[in-house]
C-alpha positions as CSV (number, residue, x, y, z in Angstrom):
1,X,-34.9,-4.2,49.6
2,X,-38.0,-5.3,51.9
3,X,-36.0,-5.9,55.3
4,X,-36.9,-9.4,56.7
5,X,-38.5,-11.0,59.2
6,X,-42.2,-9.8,58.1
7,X,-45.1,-9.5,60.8
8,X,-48.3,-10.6,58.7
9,X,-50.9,-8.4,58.9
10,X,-54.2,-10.3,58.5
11,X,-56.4,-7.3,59.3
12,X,-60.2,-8.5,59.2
13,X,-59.9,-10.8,56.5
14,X,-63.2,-12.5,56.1
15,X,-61.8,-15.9,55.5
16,X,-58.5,-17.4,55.5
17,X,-58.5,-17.2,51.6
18,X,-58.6,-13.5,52.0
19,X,-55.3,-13.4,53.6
20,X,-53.7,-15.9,50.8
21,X,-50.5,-13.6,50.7
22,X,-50.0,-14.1,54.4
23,X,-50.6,-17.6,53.7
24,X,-48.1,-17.8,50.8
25,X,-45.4,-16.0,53.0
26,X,-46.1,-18.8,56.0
27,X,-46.0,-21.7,53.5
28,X,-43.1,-21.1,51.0
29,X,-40.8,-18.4,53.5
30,X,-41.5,-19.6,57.4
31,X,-38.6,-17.9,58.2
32,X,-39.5,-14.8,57.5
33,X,-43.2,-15.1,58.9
34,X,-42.2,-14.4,62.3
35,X,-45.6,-13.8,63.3
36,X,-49.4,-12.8,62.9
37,X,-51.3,-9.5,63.8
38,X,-55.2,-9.5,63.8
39,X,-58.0,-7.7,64.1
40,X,-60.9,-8.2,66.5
41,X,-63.0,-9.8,63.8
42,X,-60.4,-11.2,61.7
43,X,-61.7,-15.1,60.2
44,X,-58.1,-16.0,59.2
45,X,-55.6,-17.4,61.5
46,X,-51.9,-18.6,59.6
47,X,-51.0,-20.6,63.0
48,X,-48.5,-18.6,63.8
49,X,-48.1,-16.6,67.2
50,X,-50.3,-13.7,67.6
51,X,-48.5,-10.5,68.5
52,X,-48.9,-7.0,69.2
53,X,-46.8,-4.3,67.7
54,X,-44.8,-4.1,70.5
55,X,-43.9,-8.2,71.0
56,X,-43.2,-8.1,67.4
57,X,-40.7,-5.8,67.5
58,X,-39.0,-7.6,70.5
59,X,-38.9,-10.2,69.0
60,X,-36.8,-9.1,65.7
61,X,-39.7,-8.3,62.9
62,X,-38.5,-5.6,60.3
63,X,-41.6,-5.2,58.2
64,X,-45.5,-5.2,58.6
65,X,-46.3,-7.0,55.4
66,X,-50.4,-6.4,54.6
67,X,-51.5,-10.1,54.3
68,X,-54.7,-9.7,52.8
69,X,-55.7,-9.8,49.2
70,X,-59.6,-8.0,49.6
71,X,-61.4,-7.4,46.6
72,X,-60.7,-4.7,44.8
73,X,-57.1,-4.4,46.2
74,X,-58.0,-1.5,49.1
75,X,-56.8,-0.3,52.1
76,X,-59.6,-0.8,54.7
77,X,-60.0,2.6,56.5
78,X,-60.3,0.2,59.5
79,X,-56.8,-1.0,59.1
80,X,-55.1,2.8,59.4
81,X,-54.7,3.1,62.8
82,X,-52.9,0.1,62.8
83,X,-50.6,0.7,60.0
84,X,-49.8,4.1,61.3
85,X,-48.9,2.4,64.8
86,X,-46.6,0.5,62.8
87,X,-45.1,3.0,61.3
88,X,-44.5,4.9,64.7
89,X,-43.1,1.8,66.3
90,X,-40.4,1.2,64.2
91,X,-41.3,-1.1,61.2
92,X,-41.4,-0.6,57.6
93,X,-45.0,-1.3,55.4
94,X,-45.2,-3.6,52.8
95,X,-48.3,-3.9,50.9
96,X,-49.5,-5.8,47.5
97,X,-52.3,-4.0,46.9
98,X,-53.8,-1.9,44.2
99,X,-54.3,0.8,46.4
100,X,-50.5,2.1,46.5
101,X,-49.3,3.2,50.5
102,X,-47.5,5.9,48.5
103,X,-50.9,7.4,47.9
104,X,-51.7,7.7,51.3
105,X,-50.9,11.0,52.8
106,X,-51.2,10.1,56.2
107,X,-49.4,7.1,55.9
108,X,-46.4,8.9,53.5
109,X,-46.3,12.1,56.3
110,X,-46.2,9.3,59.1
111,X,-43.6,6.9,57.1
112,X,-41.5,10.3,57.0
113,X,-41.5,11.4,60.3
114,X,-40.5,8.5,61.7
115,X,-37.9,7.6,58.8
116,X,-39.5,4.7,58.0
117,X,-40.1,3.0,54.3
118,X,-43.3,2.2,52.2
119,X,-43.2,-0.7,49.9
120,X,-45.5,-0.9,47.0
121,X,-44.7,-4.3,45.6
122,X,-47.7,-4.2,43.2
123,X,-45.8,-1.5,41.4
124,X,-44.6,-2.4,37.4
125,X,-40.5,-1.0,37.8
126,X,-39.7,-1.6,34.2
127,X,-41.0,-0.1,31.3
128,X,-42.1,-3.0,29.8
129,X,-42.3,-3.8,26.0
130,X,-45.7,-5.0,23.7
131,X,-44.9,-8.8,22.7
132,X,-43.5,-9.8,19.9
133,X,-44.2,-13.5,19.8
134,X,-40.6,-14.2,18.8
135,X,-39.9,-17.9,19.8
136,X,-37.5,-17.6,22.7
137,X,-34.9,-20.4,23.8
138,X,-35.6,-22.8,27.0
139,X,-38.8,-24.3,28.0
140,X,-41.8,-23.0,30.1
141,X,-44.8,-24.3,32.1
142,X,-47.8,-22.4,33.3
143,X,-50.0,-23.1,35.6
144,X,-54.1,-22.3,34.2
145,X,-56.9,-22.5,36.7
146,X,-60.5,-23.0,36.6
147,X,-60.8,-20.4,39.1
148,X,-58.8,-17.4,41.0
149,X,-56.8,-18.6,43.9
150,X,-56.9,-22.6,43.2
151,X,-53.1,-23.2,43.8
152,X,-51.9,-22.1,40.6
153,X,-48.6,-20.4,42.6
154,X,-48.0,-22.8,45.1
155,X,-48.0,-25.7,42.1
156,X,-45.4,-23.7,40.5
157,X,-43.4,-23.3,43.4
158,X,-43.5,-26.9,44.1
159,X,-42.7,-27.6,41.0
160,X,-39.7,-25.4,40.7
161,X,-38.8,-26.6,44.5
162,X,-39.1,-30.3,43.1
163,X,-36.8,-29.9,39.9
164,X,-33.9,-28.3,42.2
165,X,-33.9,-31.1,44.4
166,X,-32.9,-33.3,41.4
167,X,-30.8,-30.7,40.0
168,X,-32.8,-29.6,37.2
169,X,-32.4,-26.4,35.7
170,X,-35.9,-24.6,36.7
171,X,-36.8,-20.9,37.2
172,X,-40.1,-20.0,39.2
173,X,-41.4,-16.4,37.4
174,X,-43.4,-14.4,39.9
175,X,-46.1,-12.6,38.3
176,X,-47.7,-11.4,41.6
177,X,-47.7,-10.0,44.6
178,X,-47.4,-12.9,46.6
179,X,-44.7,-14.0,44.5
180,X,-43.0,-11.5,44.5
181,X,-42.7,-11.1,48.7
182,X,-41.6,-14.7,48.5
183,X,-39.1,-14.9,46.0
184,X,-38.3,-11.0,45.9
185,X,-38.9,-10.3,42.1
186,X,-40.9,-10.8,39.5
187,X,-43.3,-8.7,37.5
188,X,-46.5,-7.2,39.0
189,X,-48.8,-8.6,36.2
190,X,-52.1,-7.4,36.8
191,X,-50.6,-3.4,37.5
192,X,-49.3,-3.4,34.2
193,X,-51.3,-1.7,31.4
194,X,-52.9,-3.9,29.4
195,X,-51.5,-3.3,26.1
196,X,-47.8,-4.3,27.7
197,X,-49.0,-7.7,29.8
198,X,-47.9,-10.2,27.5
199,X,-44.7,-8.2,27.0
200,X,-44.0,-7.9,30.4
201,X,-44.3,-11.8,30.2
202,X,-41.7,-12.2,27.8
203,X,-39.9,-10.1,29.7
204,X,-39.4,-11.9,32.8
205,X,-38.8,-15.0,30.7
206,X,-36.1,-14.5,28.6
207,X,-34.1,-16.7,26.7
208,X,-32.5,-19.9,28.3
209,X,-30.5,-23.0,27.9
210,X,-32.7,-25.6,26.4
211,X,-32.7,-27.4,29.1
212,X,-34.1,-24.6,31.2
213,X,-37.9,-24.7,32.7
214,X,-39.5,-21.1,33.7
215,X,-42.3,-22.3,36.2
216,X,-44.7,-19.5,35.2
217,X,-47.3,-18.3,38.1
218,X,-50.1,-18.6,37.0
219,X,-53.2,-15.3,37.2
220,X,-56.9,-15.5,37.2
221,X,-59.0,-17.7,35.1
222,X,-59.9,-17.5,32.0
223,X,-63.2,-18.7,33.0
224,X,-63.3,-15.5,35.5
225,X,-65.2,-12.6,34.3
226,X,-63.2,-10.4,36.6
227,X,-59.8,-11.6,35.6
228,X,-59.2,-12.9,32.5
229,X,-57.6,-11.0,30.4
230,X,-54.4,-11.1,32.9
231,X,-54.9,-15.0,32.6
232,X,-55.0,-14.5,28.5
233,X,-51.7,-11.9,28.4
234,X,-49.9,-14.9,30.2
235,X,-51.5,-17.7,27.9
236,X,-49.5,-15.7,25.2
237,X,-46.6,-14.0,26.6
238,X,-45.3,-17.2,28.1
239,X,-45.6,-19.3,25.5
240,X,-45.9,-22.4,27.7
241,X,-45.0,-25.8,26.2
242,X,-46.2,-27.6,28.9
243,X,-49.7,-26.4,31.0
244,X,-50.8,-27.6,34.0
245,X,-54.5,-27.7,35.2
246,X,-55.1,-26.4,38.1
247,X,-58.5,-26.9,40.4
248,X,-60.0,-26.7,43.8
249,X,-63.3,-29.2,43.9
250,X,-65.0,-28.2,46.8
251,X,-65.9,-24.8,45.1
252,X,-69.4,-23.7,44.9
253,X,-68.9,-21.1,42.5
254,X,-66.5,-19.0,41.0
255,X,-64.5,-16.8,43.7
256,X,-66.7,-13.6,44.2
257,X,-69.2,-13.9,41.6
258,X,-72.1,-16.2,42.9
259,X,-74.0,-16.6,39.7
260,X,-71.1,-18.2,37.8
261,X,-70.3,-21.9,38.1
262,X,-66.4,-23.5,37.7
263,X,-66.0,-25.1,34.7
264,X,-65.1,-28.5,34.5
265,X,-61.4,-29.7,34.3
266,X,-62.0,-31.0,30.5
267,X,-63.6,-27.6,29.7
268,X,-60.8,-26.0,31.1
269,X,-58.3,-28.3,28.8
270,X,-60.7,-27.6,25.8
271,X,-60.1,-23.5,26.0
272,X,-56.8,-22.6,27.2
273,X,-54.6,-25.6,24.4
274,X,-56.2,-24.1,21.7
275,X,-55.4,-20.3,23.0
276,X,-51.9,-21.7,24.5
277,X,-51.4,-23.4,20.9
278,X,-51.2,-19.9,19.0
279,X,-48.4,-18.8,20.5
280,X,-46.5,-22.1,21.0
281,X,-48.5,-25.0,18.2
282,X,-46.1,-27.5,20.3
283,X,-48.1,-26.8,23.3
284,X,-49.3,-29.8,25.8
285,X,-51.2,-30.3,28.9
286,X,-49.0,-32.4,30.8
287,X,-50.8,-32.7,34.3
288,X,-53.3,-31.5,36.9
289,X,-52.8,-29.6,40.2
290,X,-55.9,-30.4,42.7
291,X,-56.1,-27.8,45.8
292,X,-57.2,-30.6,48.8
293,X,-57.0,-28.9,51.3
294,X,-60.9,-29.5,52.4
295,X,-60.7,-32.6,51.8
296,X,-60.1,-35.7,54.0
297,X,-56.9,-37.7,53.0
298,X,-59.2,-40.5,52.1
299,X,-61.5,-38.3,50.2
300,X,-58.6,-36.4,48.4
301,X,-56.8,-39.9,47.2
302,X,-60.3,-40.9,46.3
303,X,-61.0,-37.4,44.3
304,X,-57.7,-37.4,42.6
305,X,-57.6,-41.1,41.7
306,X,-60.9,-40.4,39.6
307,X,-59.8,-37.2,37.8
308,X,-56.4,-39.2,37.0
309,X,-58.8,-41.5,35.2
310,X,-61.0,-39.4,33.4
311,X,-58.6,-37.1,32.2
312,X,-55.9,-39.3,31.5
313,X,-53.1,-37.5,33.4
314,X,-50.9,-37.3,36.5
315,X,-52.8,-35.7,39.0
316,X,-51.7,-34.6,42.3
317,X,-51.9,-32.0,45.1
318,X,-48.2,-30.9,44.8
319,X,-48.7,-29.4,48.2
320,X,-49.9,-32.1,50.4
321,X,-48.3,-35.0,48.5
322,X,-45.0,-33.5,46.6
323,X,-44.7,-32.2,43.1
324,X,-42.6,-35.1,41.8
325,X,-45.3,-36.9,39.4
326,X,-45.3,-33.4,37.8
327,X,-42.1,-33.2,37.1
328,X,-41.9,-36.7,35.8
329,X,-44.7,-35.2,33.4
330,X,-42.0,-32.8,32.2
331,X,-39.2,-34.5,32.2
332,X,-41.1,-36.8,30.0
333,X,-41.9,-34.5,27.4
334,X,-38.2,-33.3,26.8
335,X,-37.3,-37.0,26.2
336,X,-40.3,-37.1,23.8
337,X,-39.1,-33.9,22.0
338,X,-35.6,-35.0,22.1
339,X,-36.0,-38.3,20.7
């Protein structure tokens, strides 16, 4: 077990999007963000105290957690002093990265010496099976984006956060690393071989009463050169019977590839039904998750009041306003089905 409270490391994230795990952490477990560590040059700041190794410690935290999602998943030789200081001070390493702690020597000789522990959360721990597409009991929604890192966890977790308040049976299935440190399980999606995603999918949402909603996080894009195919093995192995749409409008262009453009909401609902429909023909979009936060409130009830009208669907920003109308969306469609 990852001991709690966490310090966040947000390194020199280049913008606060860059450290969207720390972010998650802050937003869905404040208790356990007890504070922030940057470098000199670090763009990101969660709001939370900045501390030094040494005031974090005093003040309780248990665990460096590595905050920052970079590109490409590395360990920044920049960060290693750092993370070795950690080590030597008394705390435990958590990271969510593709580049594994345990494949640091320095840091694994270090973590030993000082009888500390390495956490690789972005580390598959089942052997996961190839799917099956067997029809399983229960319902499930996933959230699809028109770009990486739009809100597709955090409508998910509202969602699931919502449905609890009114006693609604609900389930949110981590499928990152983000996830994962929040809710303390889950399946590492994008570290599992390829051939065993959409298993791993079924996996983690198993049958249930039929009653039941999975909120599924949702991966990538399948607009997203880079990431798609984790976005397509979720398409599949969830199943969904309900999607939600999830999109940030202030984007310029996709997230780390300049010479792509974000599709449009209705293009967006035009290619994931169809791919959602093979797997599950009773499939619907039910609603549509808008990421706000650069937007004024004026301009973001303005923004979401004209999507709501073009596309003909609730839509909110679960974060800023609530994930109730959401809900409603589902609750709706088990009273359709039922009747």
């Amino acid at each position: 077990m990852i001991q709690t409270p966490y310090l966040l490391f947000l390194g020199d994230a280049p913008d606060a999007l860059a450290a969207k795990v720390a972010q998650g952490i802050k937003d869905w477990r404040p208790e356990f963000a007890i504070g922030q560590l940057r470098m000199e040059n670090c763009k990101a700041d969660m709001g939370l105290t900045d501390m030094t190794l040494v005031e974090a410690k005093a003040a309780g935290a248990k665990t460096l957690v590595i905050g920052v999602a970079n590109r490409g998943g590395v360990i920044s030789p920049a960060w290693k002093k750092i993370l070795i200081a950690a080590l030597e001070e008394g705390f435990d390493l958590a990271s969510g990265l593709h580049n594994l702690l345990r494949d640091e020597d320095d840091l694994v000789a270090v973590a030993k010496a000082c009888g500390r522990e390495l956490h690789d959360v972005r580390v598959p721990s089942v052997e996961y099976p190839i799917a099956t597409g067997v029809k399983r009991t229960g319902k499930r929604c996933l959230a699809v984006g028109t770009d990486c890192s739009v809100g597709k966890m955090y409508t998910a977790l509202a969602m699931d956060a919502s449905m609890r308040e009114r006693g609604l049976k609900s389930t949110f299935r981590a499928t990152g690393q983000t996830g994962i440190l929040i809710t303390g399980n889950g399946v590492p999606l994008d570290a599992v071989v390829a051939d065993f995603m959409a298993g791993a999918v079924e996996y983690i949402s198993p049958d249930n009463d039929a009653d039941h909603w999975d909120l599924i996080e949702g991966q990538g894009s399948l607009f997203h050169v880079s990431y798609s195919g984790v976005t397509m093995a979720l398409v599949h192995g969830g199943q969904p019977d309900a999607l939600i749409l999830c999109h940030e409008p202030t984007r310029e262009h996709m997230r780390g590839l300049p010479g792509y453009s974000l599709p449009s909401l209705q293009a967006l609902r035009d290619t994931a039904l169809p791919l959602a429909r093979v797997a599950n023909p009773a499939c619907v979009v039910v609603g549509i998750s808008v990421n706000t936060q650069h937007l004024s409130e004026a301009e973001a009830l303005t923004y979401l009041a004209s999507v709501e009208a073009e596309m003909g669907l609730p839509a909110v920003d679960p974060f800023r306003q609530g994930a109730g109308r959401l809900v409603d969306a589902l609750v709706k469609l088990d009273e359709t089905v039922s009747a």
